[in-house]
Biopython code that builds the backbone (N, CA, C, O; Angstrom):
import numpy as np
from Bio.PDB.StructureBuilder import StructureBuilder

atoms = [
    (1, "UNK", "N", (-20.428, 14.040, 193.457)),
    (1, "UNK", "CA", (-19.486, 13.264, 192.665)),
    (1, "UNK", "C", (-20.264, 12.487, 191.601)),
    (1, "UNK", "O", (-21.208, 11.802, 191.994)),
    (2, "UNK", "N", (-19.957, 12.518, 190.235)),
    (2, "UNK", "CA", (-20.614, 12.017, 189.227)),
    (2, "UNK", "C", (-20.236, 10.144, 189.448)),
    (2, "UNK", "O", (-19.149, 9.736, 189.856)),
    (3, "UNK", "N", (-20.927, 9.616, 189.226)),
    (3, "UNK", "CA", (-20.732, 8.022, 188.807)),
    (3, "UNK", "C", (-20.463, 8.007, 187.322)),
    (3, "UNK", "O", (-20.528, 8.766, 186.355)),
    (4, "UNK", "N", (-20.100, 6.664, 187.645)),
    (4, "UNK", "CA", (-19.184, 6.260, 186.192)),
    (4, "UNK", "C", (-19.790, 6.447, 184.777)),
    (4, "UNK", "O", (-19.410, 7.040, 183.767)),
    (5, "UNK", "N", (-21.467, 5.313, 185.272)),
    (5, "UNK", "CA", (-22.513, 5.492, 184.304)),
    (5, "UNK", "C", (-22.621, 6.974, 183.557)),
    (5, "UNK", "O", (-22.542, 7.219, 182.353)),
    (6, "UNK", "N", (-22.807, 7.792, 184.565)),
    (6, "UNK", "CA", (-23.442, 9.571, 184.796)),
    (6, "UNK", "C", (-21.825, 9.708, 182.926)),
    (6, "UNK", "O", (-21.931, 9.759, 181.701)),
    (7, "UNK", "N", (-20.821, 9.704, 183.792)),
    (7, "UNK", "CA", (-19.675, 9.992, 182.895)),
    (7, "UNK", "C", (-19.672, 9.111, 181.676)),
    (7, "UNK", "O", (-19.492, 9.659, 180.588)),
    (8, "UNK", "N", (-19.838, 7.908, 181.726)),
    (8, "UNK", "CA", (-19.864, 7.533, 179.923)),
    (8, "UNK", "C", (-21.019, 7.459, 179.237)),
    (8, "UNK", "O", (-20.992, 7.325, 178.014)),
    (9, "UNK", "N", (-22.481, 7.555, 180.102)),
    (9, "UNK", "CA", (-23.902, 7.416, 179.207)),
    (9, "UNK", "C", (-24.281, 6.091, 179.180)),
    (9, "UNK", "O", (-23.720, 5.125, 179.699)),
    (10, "UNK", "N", (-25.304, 6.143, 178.515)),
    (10, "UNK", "CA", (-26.429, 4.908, 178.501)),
    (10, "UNK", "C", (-25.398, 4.225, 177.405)),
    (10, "UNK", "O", (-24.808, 4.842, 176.518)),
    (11, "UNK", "N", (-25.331, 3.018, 177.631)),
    (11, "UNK", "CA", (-24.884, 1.984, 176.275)),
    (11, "UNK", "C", (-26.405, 0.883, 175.926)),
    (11, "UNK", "O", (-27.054, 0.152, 176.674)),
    (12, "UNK", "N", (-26.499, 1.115, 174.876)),
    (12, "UNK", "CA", (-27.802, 0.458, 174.310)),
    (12, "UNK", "C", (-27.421, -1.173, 173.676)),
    (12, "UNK", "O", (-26.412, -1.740, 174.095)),
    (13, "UNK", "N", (-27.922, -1.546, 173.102)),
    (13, "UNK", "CA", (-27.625, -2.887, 172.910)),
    (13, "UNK", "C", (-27.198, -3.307, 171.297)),
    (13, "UNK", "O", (-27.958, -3.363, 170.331)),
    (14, "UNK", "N", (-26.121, -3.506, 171.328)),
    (14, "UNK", "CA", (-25.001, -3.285, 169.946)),
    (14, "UNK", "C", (-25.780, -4.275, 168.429)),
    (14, "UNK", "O", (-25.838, -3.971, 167.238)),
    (15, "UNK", "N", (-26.363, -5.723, 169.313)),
    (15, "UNK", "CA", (-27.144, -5.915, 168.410)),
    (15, "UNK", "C", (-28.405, -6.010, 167.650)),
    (15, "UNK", "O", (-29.522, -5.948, 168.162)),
    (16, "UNK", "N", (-28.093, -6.203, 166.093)),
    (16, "UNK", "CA", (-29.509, -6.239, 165.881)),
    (16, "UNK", "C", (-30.692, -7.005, 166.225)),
    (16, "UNK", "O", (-30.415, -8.077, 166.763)),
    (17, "UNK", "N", (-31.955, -6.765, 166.070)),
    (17, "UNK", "CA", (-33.301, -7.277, 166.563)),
    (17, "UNK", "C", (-33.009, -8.662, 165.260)),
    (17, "UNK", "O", (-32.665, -8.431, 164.101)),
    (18, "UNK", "N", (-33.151, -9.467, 165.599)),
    (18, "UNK", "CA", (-33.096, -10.556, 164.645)),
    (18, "UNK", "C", (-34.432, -11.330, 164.870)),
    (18, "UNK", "O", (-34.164, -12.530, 164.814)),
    (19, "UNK", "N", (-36.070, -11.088, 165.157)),
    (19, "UNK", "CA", (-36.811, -11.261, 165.724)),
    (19, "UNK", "C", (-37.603, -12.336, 164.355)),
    (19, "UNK", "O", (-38.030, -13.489, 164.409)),
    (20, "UNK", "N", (-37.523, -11.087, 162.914)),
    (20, "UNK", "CA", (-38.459, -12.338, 161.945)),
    (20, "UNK", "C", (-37.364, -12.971, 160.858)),
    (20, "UNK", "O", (-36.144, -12.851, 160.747)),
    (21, "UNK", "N", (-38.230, -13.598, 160.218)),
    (21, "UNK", "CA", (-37.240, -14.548, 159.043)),
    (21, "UNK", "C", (-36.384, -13.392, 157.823)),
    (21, "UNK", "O", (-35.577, -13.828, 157.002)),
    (22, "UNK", "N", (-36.752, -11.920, 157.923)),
    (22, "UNK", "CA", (-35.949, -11.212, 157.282)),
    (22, "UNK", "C", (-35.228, -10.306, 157.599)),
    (22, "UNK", "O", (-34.894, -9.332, 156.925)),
    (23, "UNK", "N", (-34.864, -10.664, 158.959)),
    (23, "UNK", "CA", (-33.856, -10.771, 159.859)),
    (23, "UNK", "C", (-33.138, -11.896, 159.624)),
    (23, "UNK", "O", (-31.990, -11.614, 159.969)),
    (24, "UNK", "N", (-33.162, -12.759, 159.319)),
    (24, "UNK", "CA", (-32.592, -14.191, 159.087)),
    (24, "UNK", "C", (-31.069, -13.902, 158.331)),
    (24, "UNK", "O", (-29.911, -14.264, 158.538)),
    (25, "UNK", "N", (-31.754, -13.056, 157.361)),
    (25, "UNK", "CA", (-30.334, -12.992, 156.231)),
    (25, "UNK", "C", (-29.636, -12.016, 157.103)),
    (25, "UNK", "O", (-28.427, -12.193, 156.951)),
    (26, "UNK", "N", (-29.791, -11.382, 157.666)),
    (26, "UNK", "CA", (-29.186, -10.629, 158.206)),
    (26, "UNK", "C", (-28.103, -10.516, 158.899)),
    (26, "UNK", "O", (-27.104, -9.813, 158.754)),
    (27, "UNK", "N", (-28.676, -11.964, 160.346)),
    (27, "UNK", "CA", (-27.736, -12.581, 160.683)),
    (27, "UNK", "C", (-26.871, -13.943, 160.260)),
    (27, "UNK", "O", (-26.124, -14.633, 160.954)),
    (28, "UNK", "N", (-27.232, -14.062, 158.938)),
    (28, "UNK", "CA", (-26.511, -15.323, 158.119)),
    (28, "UNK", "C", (-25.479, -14.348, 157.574)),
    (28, "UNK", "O", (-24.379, -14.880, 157.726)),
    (29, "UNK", "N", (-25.355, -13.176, 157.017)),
    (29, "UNK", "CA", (-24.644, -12.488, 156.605)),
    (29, "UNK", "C", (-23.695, -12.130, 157.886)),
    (29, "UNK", "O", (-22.563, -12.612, 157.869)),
    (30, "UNK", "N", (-24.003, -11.475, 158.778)),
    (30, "UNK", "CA", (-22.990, -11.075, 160.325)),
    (30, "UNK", "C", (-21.974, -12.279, 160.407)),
    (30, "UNK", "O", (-20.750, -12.198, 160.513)),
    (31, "UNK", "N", (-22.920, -13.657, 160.319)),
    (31, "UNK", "CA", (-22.118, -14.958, 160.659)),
    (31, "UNK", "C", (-21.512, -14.700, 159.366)),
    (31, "UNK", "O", (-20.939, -13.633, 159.586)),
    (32, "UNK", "N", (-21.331, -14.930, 158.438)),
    (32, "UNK", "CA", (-20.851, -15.082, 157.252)),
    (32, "UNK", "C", (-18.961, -14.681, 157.552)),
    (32, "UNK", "O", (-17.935, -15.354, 157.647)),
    (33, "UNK", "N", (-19.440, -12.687, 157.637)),
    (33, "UNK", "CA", (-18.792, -11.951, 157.805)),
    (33, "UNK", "C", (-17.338, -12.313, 158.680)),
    (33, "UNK", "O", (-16.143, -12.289, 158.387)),
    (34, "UNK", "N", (-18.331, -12.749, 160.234)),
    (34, "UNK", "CA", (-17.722, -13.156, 160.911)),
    (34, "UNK", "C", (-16.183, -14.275, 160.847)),
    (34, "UNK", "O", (-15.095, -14.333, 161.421)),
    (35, "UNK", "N", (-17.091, -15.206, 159.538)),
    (35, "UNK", "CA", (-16.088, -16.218, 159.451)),
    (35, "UNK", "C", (-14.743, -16.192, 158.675)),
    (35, "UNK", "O", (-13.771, -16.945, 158.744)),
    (36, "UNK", "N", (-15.017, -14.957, 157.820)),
    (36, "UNK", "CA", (-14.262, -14.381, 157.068)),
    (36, "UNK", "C", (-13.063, -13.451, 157.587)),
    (36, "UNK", "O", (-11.891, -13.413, 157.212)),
    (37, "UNK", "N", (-13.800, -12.642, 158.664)),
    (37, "UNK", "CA", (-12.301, -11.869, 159.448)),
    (37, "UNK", "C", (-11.698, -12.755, 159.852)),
    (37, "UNK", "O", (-10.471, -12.663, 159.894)),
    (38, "UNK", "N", (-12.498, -14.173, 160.382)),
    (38, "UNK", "CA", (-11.766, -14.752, 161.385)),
    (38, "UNK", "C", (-10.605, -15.596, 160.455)),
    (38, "UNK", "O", (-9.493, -15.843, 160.921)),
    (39, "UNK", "N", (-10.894, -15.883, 159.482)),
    (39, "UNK", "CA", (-10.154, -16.363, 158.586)),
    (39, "UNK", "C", (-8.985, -15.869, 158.406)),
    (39, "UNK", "O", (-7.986, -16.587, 158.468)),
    (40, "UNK", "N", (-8.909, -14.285, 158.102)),
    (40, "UNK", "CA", (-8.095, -13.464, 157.637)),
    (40, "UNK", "C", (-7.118, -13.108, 158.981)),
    (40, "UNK", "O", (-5.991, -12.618, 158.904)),
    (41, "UNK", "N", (-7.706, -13.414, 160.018)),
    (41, "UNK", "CA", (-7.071, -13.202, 161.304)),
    (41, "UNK", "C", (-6.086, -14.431, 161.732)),
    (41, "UNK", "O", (-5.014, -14.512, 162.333)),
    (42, "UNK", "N", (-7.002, -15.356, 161.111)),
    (42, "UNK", "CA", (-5.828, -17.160, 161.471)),
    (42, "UNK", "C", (-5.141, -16.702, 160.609)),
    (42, "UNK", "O", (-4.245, -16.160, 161.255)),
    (43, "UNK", "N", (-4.744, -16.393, 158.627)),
    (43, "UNK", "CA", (-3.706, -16.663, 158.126)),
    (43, "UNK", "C", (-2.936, -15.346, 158.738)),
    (43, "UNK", "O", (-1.768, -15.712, 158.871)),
    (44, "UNK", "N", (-3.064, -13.846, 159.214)),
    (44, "UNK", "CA", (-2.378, -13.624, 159.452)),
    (44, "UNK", "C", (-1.855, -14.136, 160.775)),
    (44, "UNK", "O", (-1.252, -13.199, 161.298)),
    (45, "UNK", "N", (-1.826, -15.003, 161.402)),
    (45, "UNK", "CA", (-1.572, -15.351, 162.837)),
    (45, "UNK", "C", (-0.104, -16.412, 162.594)),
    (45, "UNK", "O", (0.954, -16.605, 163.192)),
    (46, "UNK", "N", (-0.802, -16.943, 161.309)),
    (46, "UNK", "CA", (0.274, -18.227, 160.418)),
    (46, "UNK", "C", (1.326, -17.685, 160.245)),
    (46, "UNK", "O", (2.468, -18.008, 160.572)),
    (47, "UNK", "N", (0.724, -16.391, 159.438)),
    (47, "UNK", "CA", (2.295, -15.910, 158.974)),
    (47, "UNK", "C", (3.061, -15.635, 159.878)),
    (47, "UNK", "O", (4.215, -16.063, 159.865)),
    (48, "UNK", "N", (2.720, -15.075, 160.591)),
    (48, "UNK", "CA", (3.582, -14.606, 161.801)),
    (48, "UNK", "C", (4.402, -15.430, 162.907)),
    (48, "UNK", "O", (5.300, -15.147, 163.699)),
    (49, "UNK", "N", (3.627, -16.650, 162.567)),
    (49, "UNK", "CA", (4.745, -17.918, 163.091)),
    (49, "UNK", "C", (5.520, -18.358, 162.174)),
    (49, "UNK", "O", (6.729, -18.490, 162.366)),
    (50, "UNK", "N", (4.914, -18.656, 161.010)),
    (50, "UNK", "CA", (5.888, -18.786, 160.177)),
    (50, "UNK", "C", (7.202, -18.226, 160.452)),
    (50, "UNK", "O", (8.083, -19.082, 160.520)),
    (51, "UNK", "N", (7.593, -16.967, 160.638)),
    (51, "UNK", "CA", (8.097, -16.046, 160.214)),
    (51, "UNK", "C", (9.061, -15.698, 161.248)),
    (51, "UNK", "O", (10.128, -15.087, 161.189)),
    (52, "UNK", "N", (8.040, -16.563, 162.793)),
    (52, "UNK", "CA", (8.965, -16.688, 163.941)),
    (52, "UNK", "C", (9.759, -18.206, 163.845)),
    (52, "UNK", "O", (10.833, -18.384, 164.418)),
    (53, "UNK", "N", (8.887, -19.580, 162.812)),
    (53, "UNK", "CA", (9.425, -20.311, 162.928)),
    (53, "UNK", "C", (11.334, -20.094, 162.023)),
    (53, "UNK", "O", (12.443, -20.577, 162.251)),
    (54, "UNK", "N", (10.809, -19.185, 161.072)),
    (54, "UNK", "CA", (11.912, -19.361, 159.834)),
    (54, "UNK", "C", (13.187, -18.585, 161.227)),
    (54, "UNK", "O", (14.357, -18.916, 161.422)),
    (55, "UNK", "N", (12.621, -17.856, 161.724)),
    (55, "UNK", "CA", (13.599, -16.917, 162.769)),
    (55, "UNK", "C", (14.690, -17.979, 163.531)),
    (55, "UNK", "O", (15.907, -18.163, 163.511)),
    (56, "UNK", "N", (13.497, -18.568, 164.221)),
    (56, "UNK", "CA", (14.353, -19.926, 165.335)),
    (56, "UNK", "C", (15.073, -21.257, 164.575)),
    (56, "UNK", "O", (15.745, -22.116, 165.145)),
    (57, "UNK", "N", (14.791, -21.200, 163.319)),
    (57, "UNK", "CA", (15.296, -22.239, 162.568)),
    (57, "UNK", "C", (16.722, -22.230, 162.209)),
    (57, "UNK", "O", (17.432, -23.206, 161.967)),
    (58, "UNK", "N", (16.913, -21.473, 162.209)),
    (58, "UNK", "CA", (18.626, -20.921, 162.153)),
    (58, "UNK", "C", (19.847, -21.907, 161.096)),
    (58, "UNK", "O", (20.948, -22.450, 161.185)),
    (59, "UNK", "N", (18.565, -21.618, 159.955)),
    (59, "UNK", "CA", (19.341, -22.543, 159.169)),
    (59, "UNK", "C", (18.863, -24.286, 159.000)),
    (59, "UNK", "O", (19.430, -25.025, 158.195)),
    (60, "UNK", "N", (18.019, -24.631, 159.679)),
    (60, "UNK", "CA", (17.258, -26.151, 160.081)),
    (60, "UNK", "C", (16.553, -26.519, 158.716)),
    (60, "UNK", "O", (15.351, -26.262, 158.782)),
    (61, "UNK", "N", (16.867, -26.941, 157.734)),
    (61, "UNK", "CA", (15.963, -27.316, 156.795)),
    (61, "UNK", "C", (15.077, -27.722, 157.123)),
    (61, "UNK", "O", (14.169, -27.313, 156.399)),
    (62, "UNK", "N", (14.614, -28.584, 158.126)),
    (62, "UNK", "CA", (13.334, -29.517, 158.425)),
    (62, "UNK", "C", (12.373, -27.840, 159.358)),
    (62, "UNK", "O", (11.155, -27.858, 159.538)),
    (63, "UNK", "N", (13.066, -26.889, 159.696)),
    (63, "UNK", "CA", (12.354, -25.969, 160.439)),
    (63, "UNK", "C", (12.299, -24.870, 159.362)),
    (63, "UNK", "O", (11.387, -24.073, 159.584)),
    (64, "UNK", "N", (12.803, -24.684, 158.592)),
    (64, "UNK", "CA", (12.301, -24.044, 157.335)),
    (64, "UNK", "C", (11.633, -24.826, 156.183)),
    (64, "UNK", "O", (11.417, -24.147, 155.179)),
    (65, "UNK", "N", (11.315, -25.944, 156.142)),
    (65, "UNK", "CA", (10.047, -26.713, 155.298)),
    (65, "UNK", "C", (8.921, -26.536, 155.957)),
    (65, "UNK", "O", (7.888, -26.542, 155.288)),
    (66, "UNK", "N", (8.835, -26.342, 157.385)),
    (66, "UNK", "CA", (7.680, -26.292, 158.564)),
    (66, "UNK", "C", (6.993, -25.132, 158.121)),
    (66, "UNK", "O", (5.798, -24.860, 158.005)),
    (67, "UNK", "N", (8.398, -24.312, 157.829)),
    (67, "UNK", "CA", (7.719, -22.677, 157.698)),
    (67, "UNK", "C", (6.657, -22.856, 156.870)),
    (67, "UNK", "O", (5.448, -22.867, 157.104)),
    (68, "UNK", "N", (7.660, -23.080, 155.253)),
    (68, "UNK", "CA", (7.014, -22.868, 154.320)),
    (68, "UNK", "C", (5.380, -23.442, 154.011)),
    (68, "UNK", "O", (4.396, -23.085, 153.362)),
    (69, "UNK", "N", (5.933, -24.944, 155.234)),
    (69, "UNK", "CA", (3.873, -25.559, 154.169)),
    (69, "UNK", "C", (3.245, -24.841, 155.243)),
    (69, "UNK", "O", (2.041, -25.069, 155.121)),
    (70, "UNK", "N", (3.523, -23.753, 156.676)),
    (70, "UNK", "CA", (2.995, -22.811, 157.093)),
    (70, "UNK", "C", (2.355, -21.922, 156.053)),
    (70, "UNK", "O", (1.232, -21.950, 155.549)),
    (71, "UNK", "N", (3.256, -21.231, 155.900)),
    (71, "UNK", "CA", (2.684, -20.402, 154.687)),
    (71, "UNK", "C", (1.916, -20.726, 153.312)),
    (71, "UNK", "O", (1.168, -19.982, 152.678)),
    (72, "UNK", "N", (2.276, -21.925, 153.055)),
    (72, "UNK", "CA", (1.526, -22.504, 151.879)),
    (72, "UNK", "C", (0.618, -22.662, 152.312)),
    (72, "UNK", "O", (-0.241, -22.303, 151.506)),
    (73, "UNK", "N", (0.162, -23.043, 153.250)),
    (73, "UNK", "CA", (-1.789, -23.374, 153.901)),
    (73, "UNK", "C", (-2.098, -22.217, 153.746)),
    (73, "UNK", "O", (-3.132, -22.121, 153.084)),
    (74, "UNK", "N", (-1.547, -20.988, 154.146)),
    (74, "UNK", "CA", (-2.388, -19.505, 154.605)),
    (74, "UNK", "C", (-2.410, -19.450, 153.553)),
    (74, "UNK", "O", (-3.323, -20.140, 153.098)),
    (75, "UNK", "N", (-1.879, -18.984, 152.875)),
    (75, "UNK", "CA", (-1.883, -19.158, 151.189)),
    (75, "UNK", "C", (-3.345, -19.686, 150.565)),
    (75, "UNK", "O", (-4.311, -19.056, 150.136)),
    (76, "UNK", "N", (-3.153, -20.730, 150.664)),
    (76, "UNK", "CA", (-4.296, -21.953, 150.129)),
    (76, "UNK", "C", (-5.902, -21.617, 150.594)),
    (76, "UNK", "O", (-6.903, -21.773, 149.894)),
    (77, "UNK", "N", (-5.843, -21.160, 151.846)),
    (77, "UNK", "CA", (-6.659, -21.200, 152.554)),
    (77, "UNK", "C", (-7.288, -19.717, 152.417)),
    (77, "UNK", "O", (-8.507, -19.549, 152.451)),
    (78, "UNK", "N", (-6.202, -18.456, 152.232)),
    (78, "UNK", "CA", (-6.554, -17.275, 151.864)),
    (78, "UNK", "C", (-7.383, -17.268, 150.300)),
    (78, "UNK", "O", (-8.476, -16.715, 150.172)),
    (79, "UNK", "N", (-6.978, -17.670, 149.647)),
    (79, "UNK", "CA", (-7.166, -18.515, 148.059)),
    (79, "UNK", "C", (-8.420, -18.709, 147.885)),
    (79, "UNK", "O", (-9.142, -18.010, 147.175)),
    (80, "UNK", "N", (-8.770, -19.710, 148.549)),
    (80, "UNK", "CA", (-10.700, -20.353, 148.822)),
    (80, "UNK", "C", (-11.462, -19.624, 149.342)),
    (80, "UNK", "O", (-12.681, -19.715, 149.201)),
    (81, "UNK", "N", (-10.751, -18.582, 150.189)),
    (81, "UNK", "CA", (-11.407, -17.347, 150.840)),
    (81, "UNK", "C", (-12.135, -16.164, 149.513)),
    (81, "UNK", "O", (-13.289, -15.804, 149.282)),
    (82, "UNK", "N", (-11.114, -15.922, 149.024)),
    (82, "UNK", "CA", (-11.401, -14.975, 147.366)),
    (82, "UNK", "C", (-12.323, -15.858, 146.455)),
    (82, "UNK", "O", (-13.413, -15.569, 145.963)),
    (83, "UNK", "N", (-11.692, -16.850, 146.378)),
    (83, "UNK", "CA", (-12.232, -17.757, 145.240)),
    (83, "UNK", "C", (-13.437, -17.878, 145.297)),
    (83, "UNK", "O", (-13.937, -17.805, 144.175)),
    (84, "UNK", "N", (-14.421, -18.091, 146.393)),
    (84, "UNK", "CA", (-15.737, -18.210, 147.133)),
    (84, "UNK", "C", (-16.423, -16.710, 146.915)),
    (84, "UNK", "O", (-17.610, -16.542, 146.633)),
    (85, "UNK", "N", (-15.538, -15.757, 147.084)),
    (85, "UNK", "CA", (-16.600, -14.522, 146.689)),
    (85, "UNK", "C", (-16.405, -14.563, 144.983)),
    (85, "UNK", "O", (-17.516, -14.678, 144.465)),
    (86, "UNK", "N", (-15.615, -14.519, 144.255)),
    (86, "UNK", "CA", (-15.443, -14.312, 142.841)),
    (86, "UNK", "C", (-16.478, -15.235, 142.603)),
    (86, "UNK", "O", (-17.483, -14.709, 142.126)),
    (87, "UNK", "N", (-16.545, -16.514, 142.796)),
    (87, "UNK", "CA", (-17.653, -17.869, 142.448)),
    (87, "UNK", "C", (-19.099, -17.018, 142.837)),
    (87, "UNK", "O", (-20.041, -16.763, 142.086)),
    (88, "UNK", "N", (-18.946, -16.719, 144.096)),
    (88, "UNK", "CA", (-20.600, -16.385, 144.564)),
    (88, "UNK", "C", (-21.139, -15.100, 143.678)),
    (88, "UNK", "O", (-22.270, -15.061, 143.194)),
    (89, "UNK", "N", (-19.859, -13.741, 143.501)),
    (89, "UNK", "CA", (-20.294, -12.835, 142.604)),
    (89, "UNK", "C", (-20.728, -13.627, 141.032)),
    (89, "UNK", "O", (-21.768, -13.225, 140.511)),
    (90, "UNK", "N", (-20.214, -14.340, 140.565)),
    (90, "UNK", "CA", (-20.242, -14.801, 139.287)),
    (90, "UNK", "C", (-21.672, -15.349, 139.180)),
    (90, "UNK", "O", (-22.437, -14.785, 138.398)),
    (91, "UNK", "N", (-21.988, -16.122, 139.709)),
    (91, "UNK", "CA", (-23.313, -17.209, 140.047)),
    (91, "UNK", "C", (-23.580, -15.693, 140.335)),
    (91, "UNK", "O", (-22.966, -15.053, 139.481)),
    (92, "UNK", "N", (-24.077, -15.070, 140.974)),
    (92, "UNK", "CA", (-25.303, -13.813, 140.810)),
    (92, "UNK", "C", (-25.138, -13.351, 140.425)),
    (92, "UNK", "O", (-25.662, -12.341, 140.893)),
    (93, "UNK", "N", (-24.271, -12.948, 139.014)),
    (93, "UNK", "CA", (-24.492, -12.281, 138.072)),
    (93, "UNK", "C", (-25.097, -13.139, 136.656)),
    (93, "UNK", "O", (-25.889, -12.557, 135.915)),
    (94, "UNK", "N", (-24.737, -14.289, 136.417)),
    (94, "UNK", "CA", (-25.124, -15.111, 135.719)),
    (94, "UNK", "C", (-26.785, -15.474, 136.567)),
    (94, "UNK", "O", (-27.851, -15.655, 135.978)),
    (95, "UNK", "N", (-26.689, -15.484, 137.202)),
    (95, "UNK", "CA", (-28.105, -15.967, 137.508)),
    (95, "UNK", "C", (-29.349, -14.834, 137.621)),
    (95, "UNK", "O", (-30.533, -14.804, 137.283)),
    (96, "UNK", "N", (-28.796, -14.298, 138.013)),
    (96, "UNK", "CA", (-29.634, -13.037, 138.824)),
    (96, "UNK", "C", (-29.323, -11.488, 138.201)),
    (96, "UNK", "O", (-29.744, -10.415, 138.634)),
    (97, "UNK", "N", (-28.639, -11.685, 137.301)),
    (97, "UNK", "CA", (-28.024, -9.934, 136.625)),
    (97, "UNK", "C", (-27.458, -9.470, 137.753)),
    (97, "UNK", "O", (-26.928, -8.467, 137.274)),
    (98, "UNK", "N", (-27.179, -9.451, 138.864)),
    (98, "UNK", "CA", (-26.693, -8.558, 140.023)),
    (98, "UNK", "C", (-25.570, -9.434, 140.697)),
    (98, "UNK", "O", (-25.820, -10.516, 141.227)),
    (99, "UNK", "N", (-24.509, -8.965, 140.642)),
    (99, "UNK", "CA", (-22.934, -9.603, 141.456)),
    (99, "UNK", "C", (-22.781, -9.575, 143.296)),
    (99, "UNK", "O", (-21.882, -9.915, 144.065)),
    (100, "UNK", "N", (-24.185, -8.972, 143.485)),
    (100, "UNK", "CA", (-24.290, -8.941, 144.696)),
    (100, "UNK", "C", (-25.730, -9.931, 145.217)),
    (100, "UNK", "O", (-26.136, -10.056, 146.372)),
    (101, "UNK", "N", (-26.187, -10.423, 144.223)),
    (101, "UNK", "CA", (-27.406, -10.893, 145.066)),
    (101, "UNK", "C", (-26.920, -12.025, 145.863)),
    (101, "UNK", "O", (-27.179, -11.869, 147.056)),
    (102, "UNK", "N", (-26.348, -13.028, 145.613)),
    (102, "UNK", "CA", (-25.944, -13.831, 146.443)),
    (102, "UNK", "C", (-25.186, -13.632, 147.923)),
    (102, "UNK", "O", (-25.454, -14.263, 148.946)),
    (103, "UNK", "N", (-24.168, -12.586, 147.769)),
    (103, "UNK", "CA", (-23.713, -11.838, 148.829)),
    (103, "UNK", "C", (-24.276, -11.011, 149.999)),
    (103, "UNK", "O", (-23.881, -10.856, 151.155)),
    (104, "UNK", "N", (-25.494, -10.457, 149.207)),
    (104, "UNK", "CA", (-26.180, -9.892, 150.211)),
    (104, "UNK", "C", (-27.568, -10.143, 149.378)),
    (104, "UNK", "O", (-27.856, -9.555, 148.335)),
    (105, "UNK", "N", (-28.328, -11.072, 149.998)),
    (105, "UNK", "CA", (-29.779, -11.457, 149.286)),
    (105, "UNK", "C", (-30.696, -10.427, 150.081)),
    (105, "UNK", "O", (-30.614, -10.161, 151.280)),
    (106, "UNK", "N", (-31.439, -9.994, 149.302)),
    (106, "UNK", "CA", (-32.540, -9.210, 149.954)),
    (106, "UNK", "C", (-34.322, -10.052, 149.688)),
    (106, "UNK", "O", (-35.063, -10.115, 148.707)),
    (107, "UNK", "N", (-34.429, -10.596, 151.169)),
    (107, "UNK", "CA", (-36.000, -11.197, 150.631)),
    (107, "UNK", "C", (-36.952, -10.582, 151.316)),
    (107, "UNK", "O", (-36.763, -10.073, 152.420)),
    (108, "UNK", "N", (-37.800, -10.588, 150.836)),
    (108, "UNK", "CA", (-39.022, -9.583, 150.847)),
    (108, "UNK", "C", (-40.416, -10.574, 151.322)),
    (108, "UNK", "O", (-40.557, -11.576, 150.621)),
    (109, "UNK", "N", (-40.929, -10.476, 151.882)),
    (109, "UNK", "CA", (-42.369, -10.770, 152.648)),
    (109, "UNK", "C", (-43.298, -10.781, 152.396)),
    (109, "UNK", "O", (-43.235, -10.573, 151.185)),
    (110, "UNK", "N", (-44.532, -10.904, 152.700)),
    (110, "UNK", "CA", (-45.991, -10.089, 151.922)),
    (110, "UNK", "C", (-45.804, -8.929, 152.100)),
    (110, "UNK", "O", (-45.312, -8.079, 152.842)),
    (111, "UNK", "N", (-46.316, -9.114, 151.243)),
    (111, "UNK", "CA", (-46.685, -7.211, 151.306)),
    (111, "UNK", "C", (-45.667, -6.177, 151.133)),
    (111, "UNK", "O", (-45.740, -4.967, 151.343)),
    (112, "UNK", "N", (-44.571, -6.995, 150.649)),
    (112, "UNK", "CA", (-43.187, -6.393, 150.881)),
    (112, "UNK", "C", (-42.179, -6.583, 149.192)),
    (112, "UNK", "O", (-41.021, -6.172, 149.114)),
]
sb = StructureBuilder()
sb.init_structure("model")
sb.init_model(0)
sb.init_chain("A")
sb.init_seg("    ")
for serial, (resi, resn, name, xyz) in enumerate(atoms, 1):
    if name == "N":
        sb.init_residue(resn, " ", resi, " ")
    sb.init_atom(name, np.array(xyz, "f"), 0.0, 1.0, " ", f" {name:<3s}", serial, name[0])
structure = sb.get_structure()
């Protein structure tokens, strides 16, 4: 009888070696990343109450104003989300000729 292991294989270790300082950006970027789905994951989470609040409100002005500055934050908050990459592309292109250096910095070592 095969074991479980035998049936799905070796699983290796998902992350990266983050061992020297150019590794650093690496995982400043993962975190970065990170904060960004998570972002995109709260406003859609908003909307979706929103959307249950506008449902149960049944007409409640004070439960449809709730909605809306619901949605106006995700909004706002989605907003600063874009706005922050357009700013960061801009600044590395003005600074650096490249719309990505700030986004993804590549630093280099001796010898490197």
């Amino acid at each position: 009888m095969m074991s479980l292991f035998q049936l799905i294989g070796t699983i290796g270790n998902p992350l990266p070696s983050y061992g020297s300082y150019l590794s650093a950006t690496k995982l400043l970027s993962n975190i970065i990343r990170l904060l960004i789905v998570g972002a995109g994951l709260y406003a859609l989470v908003n909307f979706v109450i929103a959307g249950i609040g506008f449902i149960n409100s049944a007409g409640n002005p004070e439960g449809i104003q709730k909605s809306w500055a619901k949605i106006y934050q995700s909004v706002i908050g989605l907003s600063v989300v874009m706005l922050s990459f357009a700013f960061a592309a801009l600044l590395g292109l003005l600074l650096y000729g490249d719309p990505s250096a700030i986004l993804q910095p590549e630093i280099t070592g001796p010898g490197g």
